[in-house]
VEXSEBA-439507 format. One record per residue (C-alpha): z, y, x; residue in one letter. Coordinates in steps of 0.1 Angstrom, whole numbers, plus 2048, in hexadecimal, padded with zeros to 3 digits. Example, Ala and Ser with C-alpha at 12.3 -4.5 7.8 and 13.67 -1.06 7.14 Angstrom:
VEXSEBA-439507
+-----+-----+-----+---+
!  pz !  py !  px ! r !
+-----+-----+-----+---+
! 84E ! 7D3 ! 87B ! A !
! 847 ! 7F5 ! 889 ! S !
+-----+-----+-----+---+
***
This chain:
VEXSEBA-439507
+-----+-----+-----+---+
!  pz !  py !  px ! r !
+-----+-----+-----+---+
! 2E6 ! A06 ! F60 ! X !
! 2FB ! 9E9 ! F4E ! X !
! 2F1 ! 9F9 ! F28 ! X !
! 2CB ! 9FD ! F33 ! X !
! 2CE ! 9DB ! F3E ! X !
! 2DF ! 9CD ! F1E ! X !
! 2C6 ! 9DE ! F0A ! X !
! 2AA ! 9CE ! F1F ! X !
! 2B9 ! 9AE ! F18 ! X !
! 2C0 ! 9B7 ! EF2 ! X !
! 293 ! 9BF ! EF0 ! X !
! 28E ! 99E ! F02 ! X !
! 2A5 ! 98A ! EEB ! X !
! 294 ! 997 ! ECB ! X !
! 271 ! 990 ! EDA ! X !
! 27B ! 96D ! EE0 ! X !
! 291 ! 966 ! EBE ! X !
! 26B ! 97D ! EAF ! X !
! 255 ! 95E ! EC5 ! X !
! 269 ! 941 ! EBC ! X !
! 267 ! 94E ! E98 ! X !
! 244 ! 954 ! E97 ! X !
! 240 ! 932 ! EAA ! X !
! 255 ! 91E ! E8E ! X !
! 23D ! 935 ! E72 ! X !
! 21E ! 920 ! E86 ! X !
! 22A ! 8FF ! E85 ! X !
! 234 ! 8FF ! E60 ! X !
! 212 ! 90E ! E54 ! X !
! 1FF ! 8F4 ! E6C ! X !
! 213 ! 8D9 ! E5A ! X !
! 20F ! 8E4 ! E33 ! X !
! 1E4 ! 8E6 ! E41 ! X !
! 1E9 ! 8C7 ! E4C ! X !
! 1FB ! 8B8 ! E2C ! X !
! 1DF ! 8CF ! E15 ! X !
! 1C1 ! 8BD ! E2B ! X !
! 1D1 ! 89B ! E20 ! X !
! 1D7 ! 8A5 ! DFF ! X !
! 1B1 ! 8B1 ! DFD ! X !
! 1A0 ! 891 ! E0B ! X !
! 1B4 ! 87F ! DF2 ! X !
! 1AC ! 892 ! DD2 ! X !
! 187 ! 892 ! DDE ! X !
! 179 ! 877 ! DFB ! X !
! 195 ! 85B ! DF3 ! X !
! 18A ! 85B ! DD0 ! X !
! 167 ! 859 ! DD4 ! X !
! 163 ! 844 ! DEA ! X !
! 17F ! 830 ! DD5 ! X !
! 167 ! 833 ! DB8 ! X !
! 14A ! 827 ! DCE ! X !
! 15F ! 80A ! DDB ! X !
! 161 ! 800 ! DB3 ! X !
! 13C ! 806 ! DB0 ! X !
! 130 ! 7EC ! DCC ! X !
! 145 ! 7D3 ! DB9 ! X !
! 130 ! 7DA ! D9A ! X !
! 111 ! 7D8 ! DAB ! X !
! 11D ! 7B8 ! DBE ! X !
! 122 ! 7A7 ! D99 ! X !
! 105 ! 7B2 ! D8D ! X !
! 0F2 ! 7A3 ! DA7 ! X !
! 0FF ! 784 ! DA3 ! X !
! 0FB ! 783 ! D7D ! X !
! 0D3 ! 78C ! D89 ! X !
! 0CE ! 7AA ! D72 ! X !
! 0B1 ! 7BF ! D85 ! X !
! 0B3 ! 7DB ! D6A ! X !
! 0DF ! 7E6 ! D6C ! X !
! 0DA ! 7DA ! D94 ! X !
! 0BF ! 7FC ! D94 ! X !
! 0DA ! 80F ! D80 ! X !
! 0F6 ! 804 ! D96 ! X !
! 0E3 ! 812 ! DB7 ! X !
! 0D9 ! 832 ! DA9 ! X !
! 103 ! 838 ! D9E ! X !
! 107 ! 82D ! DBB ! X !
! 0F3 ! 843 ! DCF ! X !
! 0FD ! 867 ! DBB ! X !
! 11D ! 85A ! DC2 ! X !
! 117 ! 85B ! DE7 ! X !
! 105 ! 87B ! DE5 ! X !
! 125 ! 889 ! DD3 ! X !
! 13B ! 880 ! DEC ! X !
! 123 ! 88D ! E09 ! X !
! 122 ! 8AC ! DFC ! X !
! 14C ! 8AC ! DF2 ! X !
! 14F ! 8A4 ! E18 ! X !
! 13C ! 8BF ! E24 ! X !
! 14A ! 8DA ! E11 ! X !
! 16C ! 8CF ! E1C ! X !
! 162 ! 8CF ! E40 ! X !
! 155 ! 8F3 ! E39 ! X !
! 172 ! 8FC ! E26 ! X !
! 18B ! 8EF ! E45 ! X !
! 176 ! 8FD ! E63 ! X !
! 189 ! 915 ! E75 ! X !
! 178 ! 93A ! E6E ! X !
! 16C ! 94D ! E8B ! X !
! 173 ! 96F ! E8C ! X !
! 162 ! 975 ! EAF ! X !
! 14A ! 98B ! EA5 ! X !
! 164 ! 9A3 ! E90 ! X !
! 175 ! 99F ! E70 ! X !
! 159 ! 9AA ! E56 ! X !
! 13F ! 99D ! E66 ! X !
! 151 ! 979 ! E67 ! X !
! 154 ! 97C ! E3F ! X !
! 133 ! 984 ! E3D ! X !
! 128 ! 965 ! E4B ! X !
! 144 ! 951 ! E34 ! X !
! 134 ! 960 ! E18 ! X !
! 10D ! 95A ! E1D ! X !
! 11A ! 934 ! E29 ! X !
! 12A ! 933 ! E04 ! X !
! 10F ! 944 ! DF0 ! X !
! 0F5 ! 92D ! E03 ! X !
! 105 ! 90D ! DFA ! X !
! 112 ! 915 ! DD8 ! X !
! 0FA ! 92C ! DCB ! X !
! 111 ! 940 ! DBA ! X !
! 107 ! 965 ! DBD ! X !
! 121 ! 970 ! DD6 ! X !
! 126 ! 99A ! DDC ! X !
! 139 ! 9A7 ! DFE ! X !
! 142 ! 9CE ! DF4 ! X !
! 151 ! 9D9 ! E16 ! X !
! 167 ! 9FC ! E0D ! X !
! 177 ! 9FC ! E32 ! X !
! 173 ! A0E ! E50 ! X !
! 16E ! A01 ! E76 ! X !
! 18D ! 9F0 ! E77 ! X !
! 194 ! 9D3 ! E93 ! X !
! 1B6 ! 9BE ! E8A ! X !
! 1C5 ! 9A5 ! EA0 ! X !
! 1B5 ! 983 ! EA3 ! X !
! 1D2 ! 972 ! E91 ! X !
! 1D4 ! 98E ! E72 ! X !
! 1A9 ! 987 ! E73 ! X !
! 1AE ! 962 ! E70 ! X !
! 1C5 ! 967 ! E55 ! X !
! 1B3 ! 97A ! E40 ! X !
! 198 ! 967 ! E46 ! X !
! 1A8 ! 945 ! E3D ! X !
! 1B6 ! 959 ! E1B ! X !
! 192 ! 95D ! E13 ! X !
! 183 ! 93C ! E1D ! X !
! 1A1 ! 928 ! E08 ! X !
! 196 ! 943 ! DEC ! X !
! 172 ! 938 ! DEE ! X !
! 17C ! 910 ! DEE ! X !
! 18F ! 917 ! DCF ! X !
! 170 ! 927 ! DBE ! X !
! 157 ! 90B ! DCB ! X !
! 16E ! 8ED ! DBA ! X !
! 17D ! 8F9 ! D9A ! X !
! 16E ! 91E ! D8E ! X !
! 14D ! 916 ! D81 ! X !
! 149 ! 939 ! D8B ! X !
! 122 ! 94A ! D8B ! X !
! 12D ! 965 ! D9B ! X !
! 14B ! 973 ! DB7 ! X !
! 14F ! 992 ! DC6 ! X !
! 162 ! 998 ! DE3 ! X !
! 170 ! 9BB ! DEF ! X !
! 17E ! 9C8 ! E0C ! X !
! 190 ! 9E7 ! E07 ! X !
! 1A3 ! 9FC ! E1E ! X !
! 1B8 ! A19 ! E0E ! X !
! 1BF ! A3D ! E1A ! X !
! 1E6 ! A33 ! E20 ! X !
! 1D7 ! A18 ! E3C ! X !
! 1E2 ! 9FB ! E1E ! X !
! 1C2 ! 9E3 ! E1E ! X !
! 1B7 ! 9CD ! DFE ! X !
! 1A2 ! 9AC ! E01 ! X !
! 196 ! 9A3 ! DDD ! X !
! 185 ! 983 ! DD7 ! X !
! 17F ! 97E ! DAE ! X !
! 166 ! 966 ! D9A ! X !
! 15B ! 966 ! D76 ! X !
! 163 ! 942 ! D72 ! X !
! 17B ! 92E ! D5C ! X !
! 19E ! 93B ! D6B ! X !
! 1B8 ! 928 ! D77 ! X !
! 1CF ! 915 ! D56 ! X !
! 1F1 ! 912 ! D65 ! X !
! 1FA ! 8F8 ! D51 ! X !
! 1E2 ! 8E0 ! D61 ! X !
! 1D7 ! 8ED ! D7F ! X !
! 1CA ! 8D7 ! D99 ! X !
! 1DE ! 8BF ! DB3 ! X !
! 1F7 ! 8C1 ! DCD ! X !
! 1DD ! 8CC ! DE3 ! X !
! 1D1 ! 8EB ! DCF ! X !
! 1F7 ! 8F5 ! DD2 ! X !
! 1F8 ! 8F2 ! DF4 ! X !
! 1DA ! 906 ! DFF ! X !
! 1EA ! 921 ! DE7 ! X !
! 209 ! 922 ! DF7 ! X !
! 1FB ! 922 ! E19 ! X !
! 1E7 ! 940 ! E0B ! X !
! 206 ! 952 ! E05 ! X !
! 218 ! 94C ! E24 ! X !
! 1F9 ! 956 ! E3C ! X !
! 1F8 ! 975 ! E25 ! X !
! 21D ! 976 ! E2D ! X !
! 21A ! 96E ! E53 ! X !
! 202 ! 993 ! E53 ! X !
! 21C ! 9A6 ! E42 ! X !
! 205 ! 9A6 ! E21 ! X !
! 20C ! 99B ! DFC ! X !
! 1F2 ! 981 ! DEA ! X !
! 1F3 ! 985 ! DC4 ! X !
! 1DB ! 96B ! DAF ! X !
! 1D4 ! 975 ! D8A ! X !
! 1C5 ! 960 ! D77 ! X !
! 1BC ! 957 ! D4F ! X !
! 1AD ! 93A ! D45 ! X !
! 18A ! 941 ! D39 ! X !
! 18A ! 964 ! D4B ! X !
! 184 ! 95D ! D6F ! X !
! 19C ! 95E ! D8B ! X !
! 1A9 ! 97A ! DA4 ! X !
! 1B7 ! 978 ! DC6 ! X !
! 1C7 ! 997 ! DD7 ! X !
! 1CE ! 99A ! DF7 ! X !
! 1E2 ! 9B9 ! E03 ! X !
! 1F2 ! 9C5 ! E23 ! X !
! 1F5 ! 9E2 ! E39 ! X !
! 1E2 ! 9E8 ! E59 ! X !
! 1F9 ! 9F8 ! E6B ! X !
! 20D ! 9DD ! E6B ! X !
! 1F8 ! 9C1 ! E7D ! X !
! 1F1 ! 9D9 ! E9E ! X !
! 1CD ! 9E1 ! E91 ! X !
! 1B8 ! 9F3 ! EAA ! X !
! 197 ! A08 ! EAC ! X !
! 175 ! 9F4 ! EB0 ! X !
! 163 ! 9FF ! ECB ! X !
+-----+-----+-----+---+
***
């Protein structure tokens, strides 16, 4: 009885030191969203309305100096400034609401992609090479929250006219989710702010938290490529109905 028992205890200890683990895993990716989200509203909303602040000061001299013709001018900078940063703000709220996977992992990314293709109009292409597979919700959020980052990226800096996305699953049960563009690639050298960083790190680590690997190649002037791969039979995948 007394080694069936120590073994018990042994199981229950590595499910706990497994919990706190994946617990600790949590907190730190909620943090780095949290410092990517502040990083984001900086590069984007803080400047513009920043730059709108500097505007209404124009305006406000102009008006006092009386000239009608640069006080019209003023107001229409300032207005397509305000419609910039309306429409800045609303892809970041897109781009930070939480993805539902409810209704099953594809159909969830097909919904992502029509909600990009509608608002970009960039020609968007789902090829779905993958059978009736249900993952758990936290692998489906994942995977989901891979693509949607992917899709950000592509809306801000590719100048893309076209992305395909693919969602492969191989004979050996090893799955592929491929998300490329035709736009101007990623230069290394210059590449983006803090908060682009972040959001590819985070990529990485909730590619990491399914047991997967995320490779990103990119060349400038020859679009960009983002690679997600793991195995299902690692994330306790089971039959849809």
């Amino acid at each position: 009885l007394k080694p069936l028992l120590t073994s018990i205890a042994h199981h229950i200890s590595i499910a706990i030191e497994k919990y706190h683990d994946d617990d600790e895993n949590r907190e730190h990716l909620i943090k780095e969203e949290r410092t990517r989200i502040a990083h984001e509203l900086h590069d984007s909303l803080a400047q513009s309305l920043a730059s709108l602040r500097l505007q209404v000061r124009v305006l406000d001299e102009t008006l006092h100096q009386g000239d009608e013709s640069t006080t019209w001018q003023q107001l229409e900078r300032i207005e397509n400034s305000l419609d910039e940063a309306n429409t800045e703000l609303r892809g970041l709220i897109a781009n930070f609401r939480a993805p539902s996977s409810n209704r099953g992992l594809v159909e969830a990314i097909e919904q992502m992609v029509s909600q990009f293709r509608n608002e970009t109009r960039i020609r968007t292409y789902l090829q779905k090479d993958c059978g009736p597979t249900a993952f758990p919700r936290e692998t489906e959020l994942q995977i989901l929250r891979i693509i949607q980052e992917a899709l950000w990226n592509i809306r801000k800096h590719s100048q893309a006219k076209t992305v395909r996305i693919l969602l492969r699953e191989n004979p050996d049960a090893s799955c592929q989710v491929l998300i490329e563009d035709d736009g101007i690639g990623i230069n290394k050298q210059e590449y983006g702010s803090a908060g682009e960083h972040v959001g590819l790190t985070i990529m990485r680590e909730r590619a990491n938290r399914i047991g997967g690997k995320l490779r990103i190649e990119s060349e400038t002037g020859e679009g960009t490529r983002v690679v997600l791969e793991f195995n299902k039979r690692k994330t306790g995948e089971t039959a849809c109905p």
